[in-house]
Each structure stands twice: as C-alpha cells, then as structure tokens.
C-alpha positions in Angstrom: 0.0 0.0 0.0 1.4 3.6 -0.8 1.7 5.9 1.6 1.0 9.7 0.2 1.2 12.6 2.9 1.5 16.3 1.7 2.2 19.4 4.0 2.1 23.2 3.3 3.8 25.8 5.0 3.2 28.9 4.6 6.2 31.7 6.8 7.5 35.2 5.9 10.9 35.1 3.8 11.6 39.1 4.1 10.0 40.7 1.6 7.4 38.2 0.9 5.1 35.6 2.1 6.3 32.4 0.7 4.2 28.9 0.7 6.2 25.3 0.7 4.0 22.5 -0.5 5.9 19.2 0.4 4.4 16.1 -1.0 5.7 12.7 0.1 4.8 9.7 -2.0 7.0 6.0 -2.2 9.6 7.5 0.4 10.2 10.3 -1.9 10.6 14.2 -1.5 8.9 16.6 -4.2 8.7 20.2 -3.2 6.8 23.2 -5.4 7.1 26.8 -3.7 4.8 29.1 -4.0 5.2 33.2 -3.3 2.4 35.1 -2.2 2.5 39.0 -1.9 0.4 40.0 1.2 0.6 37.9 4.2 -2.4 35.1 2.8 -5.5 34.7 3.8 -7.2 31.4 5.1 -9.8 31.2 2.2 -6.6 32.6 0.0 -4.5 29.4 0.9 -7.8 26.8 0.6 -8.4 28.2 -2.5 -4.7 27.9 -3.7 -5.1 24.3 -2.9 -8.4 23.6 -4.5 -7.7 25.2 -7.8 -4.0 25.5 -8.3 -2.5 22.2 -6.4 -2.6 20.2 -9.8 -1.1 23.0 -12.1 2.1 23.4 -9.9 5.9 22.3 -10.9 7.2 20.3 -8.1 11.2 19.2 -8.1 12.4 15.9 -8.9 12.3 14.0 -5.9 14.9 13.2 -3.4 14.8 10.1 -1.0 14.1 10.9 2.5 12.8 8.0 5.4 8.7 7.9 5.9 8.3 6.7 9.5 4.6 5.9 10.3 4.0 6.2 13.5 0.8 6.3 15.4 0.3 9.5 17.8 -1.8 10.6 20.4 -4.1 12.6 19.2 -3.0 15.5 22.4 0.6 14.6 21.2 -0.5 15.8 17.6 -2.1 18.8 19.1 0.8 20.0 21.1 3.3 19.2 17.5 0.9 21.0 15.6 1.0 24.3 17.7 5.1 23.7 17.9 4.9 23.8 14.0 3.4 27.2 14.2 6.1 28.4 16.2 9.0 27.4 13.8 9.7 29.5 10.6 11.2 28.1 7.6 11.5 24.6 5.9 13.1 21.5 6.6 16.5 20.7 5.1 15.2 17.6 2.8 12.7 20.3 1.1 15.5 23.0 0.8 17.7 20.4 -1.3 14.9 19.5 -3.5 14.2 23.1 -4.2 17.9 23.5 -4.8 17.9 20.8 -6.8 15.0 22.3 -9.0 16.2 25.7 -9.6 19.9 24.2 -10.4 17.3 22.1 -13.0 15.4 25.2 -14.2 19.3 27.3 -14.6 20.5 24.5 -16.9 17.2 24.8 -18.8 17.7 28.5 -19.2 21.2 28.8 -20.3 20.2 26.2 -23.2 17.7 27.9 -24.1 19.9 31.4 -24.2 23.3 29.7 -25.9 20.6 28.3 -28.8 18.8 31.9 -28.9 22.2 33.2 -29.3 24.1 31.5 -31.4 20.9 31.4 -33.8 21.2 35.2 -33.9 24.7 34.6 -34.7 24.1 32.4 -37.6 21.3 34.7 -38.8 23.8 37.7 -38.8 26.6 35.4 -40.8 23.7 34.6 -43.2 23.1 38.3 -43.6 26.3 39.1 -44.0 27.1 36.3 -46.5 24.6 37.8 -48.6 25.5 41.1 -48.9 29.0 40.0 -49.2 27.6 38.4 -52.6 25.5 40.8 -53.9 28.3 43.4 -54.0 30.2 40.7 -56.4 27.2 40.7 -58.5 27.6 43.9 -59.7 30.8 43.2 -61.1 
C-alpha cells in the first residue's frame, strides 16, 4: 500500500510571504514553492489548494525515510501548535528546491546559448549575402 502525505507551510521570507507545498509519496521528496504577496488569507490558501494544487511544478524528488508512527491525538495537538512556532522549511525540502532551480538554470542557459548563437548564424547569413551581392555587380 502507498503511503502519500503532503504538508504546506506557509512563513514570511523578508520581503514576501512564501508557501512550501511538500508532497511525500514511495519514500520520496517533491517540493513546489509558492510566493504570495500579502501575508495570505485562510480562504486565499484553501483556494490555492483547490484550484492550483494540480497545475504546480514540483522538483524531482529526493529520498528521505517515511516513519509511520501512530500518535496521540494530544501529542499531535501539542506538535501542531510547535509547527506554528517554527519558521522556515526542513532541510530535505531545501535540497529539492535547490535541486529544482539548479534544474530550471541548466534549462535557461540552453535555451539562451541556442537563442544566441541562432542570432549569430542569422547575422553570418546576412552578411554572406551582402558579401555576394556586391560581387554581382561586377
């Protein structure tokens, strides 16, 4: 049986409010971060989930250990309220965002070096041709 647990939090990374969804399926770690501009909104955040949740890019996924363990439900209570204490993500979900912007530079570049060096060609084409047409005249 798979096990699939997700987790969104939601702090304030100076100058905005940012949302970590965390989504743990088969042992593995997939985070997608979301920025929000104004400190959200309950209703904001629900609705985030119910119509955006599909449409987000989460990283590749890194292995972390799934411990299932059952709790008390006060125990849960009292980790639940310690949770809203504590800013910031844990250190599995800051490797797999690292992991995805590294991902998303190495897209980038590719995409600027062949932009560029199509410009280039286009401009050796160009000149090629007018390098011709001035021997036509002669």
């Amino acid at each position: 049986m798979d096990h699939v647990s997700g987790k969104l939090t939601v702090y304030f990374d100076d100058p905005f409010w940012v949302g970590v969804f965390e989504r743990c399926e088969e042992g593995k770690l997939s985070v997608a971060k979301v920025t929000f501009g104004a400190e959200p909104k309950d209703y904001e955040v629900q609705e985030l989930i119910s119509k955006c949740y599909f449409s987000l890019h989460f990283s590749p996924a890194v292995d972390t250990v799934v411990k299932e363990i059952k709790k008390n439900p006060k125990r849960m209570q009292r980790y639940a309220k310690k949770q809203m204490q504590e800013t910031g993500i844990g250190t599995k979900s800051q490797q797999a965002l690292k992991l995805q912007q590294e991902q998303n530079k190495q897209e980038r570049k590719a995409r600027n070096r062949e932009k560029r060096e199509a410009e280039e060609q286009r401009l050796f084409e160009l000149k090629q041709q007018k390098k011709k047409e001035k021997h036509k005249g002669h």
